[in-house]
C-alpha positions in Angstrom: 0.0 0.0 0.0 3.1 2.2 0.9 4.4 2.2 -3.0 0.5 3.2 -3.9 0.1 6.0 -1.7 3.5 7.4 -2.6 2.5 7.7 -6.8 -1.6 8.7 -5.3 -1.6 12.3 -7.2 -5.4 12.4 -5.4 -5.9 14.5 -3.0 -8.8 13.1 -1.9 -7.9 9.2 -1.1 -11.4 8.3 1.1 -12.3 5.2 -0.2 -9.5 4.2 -1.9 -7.2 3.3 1.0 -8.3 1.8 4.8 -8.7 5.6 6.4 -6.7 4.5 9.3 -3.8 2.8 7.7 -3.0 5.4 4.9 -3.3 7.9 7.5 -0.5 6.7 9.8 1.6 6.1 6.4 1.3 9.3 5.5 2.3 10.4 9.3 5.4 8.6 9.1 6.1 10.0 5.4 5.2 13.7 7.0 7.6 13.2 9.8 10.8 12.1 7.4 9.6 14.6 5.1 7.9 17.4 6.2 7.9 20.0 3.0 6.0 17.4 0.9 2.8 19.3 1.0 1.0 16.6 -1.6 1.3 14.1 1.1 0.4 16.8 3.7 -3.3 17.8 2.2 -3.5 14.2 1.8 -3.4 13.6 5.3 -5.4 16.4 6.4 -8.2 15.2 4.2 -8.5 12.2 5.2 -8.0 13.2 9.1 -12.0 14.4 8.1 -13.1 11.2 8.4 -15.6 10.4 11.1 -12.6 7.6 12.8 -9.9 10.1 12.4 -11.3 13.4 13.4 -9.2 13.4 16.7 -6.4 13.8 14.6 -7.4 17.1 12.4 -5.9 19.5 14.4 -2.2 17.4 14.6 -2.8 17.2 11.0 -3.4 20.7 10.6 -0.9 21.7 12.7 2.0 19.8 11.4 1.0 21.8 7.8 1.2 24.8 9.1 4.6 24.3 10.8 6.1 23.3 7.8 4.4 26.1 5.5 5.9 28.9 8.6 4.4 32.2 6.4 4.8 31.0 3.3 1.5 28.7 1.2 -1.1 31.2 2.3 -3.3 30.4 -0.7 -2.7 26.5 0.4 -3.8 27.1 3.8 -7.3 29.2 3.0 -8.1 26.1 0.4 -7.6 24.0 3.0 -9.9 25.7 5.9 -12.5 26.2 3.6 -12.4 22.6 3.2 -12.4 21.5 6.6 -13.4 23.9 8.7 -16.6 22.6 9.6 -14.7 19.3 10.8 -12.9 21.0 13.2 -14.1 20.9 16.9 -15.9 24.4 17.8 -13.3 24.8 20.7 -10.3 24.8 18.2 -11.8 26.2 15.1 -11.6 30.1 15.7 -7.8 29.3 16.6 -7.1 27.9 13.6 -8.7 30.0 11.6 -7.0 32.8 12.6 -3.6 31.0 12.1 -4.0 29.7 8.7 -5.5 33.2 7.3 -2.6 35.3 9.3 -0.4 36.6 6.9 2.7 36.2 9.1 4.3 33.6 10.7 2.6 32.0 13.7 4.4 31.2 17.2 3.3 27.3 17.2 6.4 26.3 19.0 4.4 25.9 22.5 1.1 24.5 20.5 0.5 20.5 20.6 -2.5 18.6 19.4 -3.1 14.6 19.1 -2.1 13.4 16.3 0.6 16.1 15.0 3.9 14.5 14.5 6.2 17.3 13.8 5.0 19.7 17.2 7.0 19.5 20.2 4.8 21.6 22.4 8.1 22.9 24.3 7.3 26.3 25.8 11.1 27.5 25.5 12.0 28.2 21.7 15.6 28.0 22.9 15.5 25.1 25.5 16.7 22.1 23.5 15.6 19.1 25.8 17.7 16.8 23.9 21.3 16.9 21.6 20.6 15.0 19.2 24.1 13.8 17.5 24.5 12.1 14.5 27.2 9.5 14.6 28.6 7.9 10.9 29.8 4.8 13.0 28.3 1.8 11.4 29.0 -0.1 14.8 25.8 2.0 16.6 23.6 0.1 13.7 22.5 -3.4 13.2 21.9 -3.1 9.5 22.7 -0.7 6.6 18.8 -0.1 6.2 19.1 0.8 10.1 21.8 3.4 9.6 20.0 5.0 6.0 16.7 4.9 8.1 18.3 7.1 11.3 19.9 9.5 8.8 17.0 9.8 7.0 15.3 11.0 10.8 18.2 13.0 11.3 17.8 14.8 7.7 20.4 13.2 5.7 18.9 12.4 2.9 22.1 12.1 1.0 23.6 9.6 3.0 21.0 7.4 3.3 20.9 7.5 -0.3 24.6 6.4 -0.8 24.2 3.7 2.0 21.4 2.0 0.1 23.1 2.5 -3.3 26.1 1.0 -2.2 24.3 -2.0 -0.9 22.8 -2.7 -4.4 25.8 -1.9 -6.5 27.5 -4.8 -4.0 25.0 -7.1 -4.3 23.7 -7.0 -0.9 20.4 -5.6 -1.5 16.8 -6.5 0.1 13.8 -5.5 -1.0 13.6 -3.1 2.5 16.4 -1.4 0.8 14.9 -1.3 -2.4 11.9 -0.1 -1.5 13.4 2.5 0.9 15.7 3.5 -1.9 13.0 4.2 -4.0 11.3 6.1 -1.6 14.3 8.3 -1.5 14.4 8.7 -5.3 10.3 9.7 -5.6 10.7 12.1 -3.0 13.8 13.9 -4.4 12.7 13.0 -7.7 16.2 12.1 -8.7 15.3 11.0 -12.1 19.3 10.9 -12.9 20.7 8.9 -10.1 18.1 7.0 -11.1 18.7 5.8 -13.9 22.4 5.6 -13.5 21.3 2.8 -10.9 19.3 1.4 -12.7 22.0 1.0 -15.7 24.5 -0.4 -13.2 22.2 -3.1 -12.1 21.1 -4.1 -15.7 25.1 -4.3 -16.3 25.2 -6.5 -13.1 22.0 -8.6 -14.1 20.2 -7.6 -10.7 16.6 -8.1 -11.3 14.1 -5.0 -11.5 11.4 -5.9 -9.7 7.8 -4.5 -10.6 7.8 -1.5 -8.3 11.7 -0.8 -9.1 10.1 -0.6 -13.3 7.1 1.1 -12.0 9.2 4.0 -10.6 11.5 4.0 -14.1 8.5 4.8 -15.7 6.4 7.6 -13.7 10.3 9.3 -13.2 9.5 10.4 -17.0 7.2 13.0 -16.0 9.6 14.2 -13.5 
């Protein structure tokens, strides 16, 4: 279902998708990638369904922390879409901060359901260091290393770790799969293809959602 949602270009995905599933997918793909405003709107969407309307406002919320002041037309769309989902207690709030035309102080704000929020009333208390280590000894796995530097916002590296593991023949589908990922959020039609010619030289099968990328990457 993961490969599906990713190439969804609806924005509207009730009925298509278990609510509750695609939901928490697209969580996880918001929280690794939080400027991908597609996957954003389709979260929000779907957060109007009667089972997930405890989650509107995280949903909201996480859009809006992304956007900061910028996507004002994006965010005016989007109330007038939902705003009669929203609980009453909540709904003058956010209507004032996705029609403001400045940047909102959301730094202390938390609702259920947001995954990028901290809710931490001191903008310049960090509660935790978070360092990023290139030891492969902190990781069980390859995929476990590209996976924490994709949470850490390396995107790059992860890339090159899961490259590297296919060009040496020590691929899974988790890597391909998370590889690919990589490649339809970045949209790195060049890199590939470049991989993809290097496995073709090295007769490493292209399995039906590897092909299936190859071909919507010519409309990128």
């Amino acid at each position: 279902m993961g490969f599906q949602l990713e190439q969804e270009r609806s924005l509207y995905l009730s009925g298509h998708y278990p609510a509750r599933r695609s939901w928490r997918h697209l969580s996880h793909h918001v929280s690794r990638y939080p400027h991908d405003l597609r996957a954003h709107t389709q979260r929000i969407l779907l957060a109007q369904e009667t089972e997930l309307h405890d989650q509107l406002e995280g949903s909201l919320l996480d859009l809006l922390l992304a956007l900061g002041s910028a996507g004002r037309q994006l965010r005016c769309q989007l109330l007038d879409a939902i705003q009669d989902s929203l609980p009453a207690h909540s709904r003058q709030q956010f209507t004032h901060w996705m029609t403001a035309e400045d940047e909102q102080e959301l730094d202390t704000e938390w609702f259920s359901g947001s995954v990028l929020a901290r809710g931490q009333p001191a903008r310049s208390l960090k509660l935790v260091q978070q360092q990023r280590t290139r030891s492969d000894e902190r990781y069980a796995s390859v995929l476990e290393e590209a996976r924490a530097s994709l949470d850490y916002g390396q995107t790059e590296l992860a890339q090159q770790l899961l490259e590297r593991e296919i060009t040496e023949d020590r691929h899974t589908p988790e890597i391909e799969q998370e590889l690919l990922g990589i490649y339809r959020h970045t949209r790195n039609r060049d890199r590939l293809e470049q991989l993809t010619e290097i496995m073709i030289g090295k007769r490493i099968d292209l399995g039906p959602d590897w092909l299936a990328t190859c071909t919507a990457a010519a409309n990128w």
